[in-house]
Structure formats: C-alpha cells, structure tokens
C-alpha positions in Angstrom: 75.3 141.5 -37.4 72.0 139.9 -38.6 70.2 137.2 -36.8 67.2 136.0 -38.8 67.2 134.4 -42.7 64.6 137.6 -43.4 66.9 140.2 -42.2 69.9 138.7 -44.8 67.7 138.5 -47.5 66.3 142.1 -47.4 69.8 142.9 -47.1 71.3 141.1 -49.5 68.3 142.7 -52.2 70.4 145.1 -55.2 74.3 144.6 -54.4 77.3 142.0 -54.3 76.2 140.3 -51.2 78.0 137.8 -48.6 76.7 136.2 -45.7 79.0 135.0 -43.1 77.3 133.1 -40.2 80.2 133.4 -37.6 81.1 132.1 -33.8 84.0 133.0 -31.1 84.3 129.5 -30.5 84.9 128.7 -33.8 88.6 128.3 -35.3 88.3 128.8 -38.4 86.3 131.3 -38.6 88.5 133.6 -36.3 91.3 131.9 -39.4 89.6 133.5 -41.4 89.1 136.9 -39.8 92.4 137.2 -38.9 94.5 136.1 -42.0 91.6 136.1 -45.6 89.1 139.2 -44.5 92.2 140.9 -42.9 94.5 141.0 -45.8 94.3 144.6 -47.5 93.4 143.2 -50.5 90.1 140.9 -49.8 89.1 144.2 -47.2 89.5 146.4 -50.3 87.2 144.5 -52.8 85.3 143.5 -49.5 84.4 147.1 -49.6 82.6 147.2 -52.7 80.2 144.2 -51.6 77.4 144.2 -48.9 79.0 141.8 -45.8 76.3 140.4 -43.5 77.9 138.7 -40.3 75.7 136.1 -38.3 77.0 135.9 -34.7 76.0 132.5 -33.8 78.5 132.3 -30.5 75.4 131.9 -28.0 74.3 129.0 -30.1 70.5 130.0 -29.1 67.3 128.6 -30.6 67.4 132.1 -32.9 71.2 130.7 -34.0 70.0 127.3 -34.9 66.9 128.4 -36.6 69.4 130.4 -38.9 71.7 128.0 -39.5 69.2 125.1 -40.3 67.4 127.7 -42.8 70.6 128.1 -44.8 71.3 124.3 -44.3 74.4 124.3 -42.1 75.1 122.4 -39.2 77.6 125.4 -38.2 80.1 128.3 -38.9 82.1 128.8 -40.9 80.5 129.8 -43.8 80.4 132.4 -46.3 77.3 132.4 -48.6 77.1 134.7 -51.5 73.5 136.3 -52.8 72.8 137.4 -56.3 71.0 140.9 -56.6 67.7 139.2 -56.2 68.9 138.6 -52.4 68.5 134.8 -53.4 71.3 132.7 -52.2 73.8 131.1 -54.7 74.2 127.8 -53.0 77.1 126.9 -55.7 79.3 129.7 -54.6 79.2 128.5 -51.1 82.7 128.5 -49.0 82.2 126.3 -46.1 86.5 125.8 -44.7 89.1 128.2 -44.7 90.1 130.0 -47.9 93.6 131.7 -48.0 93.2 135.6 -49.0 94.2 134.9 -53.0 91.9 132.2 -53.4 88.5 134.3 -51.6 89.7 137.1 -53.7 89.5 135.0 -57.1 86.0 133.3 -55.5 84.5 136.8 -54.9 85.5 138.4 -58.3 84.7 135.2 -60.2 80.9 135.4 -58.1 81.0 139.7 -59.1 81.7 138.6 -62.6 78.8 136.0 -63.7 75.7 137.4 -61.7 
C-alpha cells in the first residue's frame, strides 16, 4: 500500500497502472473489494496490470495530503496511469463499478495508451 503521490508515480512508471486510494470505513470501497476486484475475472486481467492501494482509513495529515494531490475529497477511487506514470484523469472511476463494466473500463484504458 503506498502513501505519498511520489511513491504512485514511480510506481506507476512502464506498466498498466491503477491507483486505488482506499478506507475501512468506506462502503463502497469494501463494495467494491468484495464483489468487482473479487470476481475471477477482473482479478485475472487485474493480474496483468500494476495495482497500487492507498489506505487512507487513519485519515492522517499524510492521507489528506494524498488525496488533495490527486484532487479527491475521499475514497473510493480508482485512478489509472499511462506508462509515463502520469495520471489519466479521463479514465477516472470515482462510485462503484459492477465486475463487467471495470472489466470493459480497464481493457478499453489497456487498449488506447
């Protein structure tokens, strides 16, 4: 898990990348563990992409600076990075997807770099 904008970036560098700023207080982003990341088929094309999760339960100064550097007020959020590590702010999900739409987000992201 990743806590500082820097850390994603030089992470994200040279692969499929997706950020996903997360909290245990959060809903729907435990939604989103449980029934779009979990399904066998997002995990399996998961596996070919870089994932990056940002806990941001303690809601800290370090969390807040994180989120206010992407531009979020909160989780969830799933932010996808071209192979330049650069954020592509247009591809952002920001609610709960179901597993079949992610899955058509992330290959539709894989297929126009």
């Amino acid at each position: 898990r990743s806590s500082s904008r820097q850390v994603v970036h030089q992470s994200a560098v040279k692969s499929s990348s997706t950020g996903c700023p997360r909290a245990d207080w959060c809903t729907t982003c435990r939604e989103l563990e449980r029934d779009t990341f979990a399904d066998a088929t997002v995990a399996s094309e998961l596996s070919t992409w870089r994932v990056l999760r940002a806990d941001v339960t303690a809601a800290g100064e370090a969390d807040r600076q994180l989120l206010a550097s992407f531009g979020l007020f909160g989780p969830p959020a799933v932010l996808m990075f071209g192979a330049d590590g650069q954020e592509r702010k247009a591809e952002r999900i920001l609610n709960f997807v179901p597993p079949e739409a992610f899955l058509n987000h992330l290959k539709s992201v894989k297929a126009n770099p």
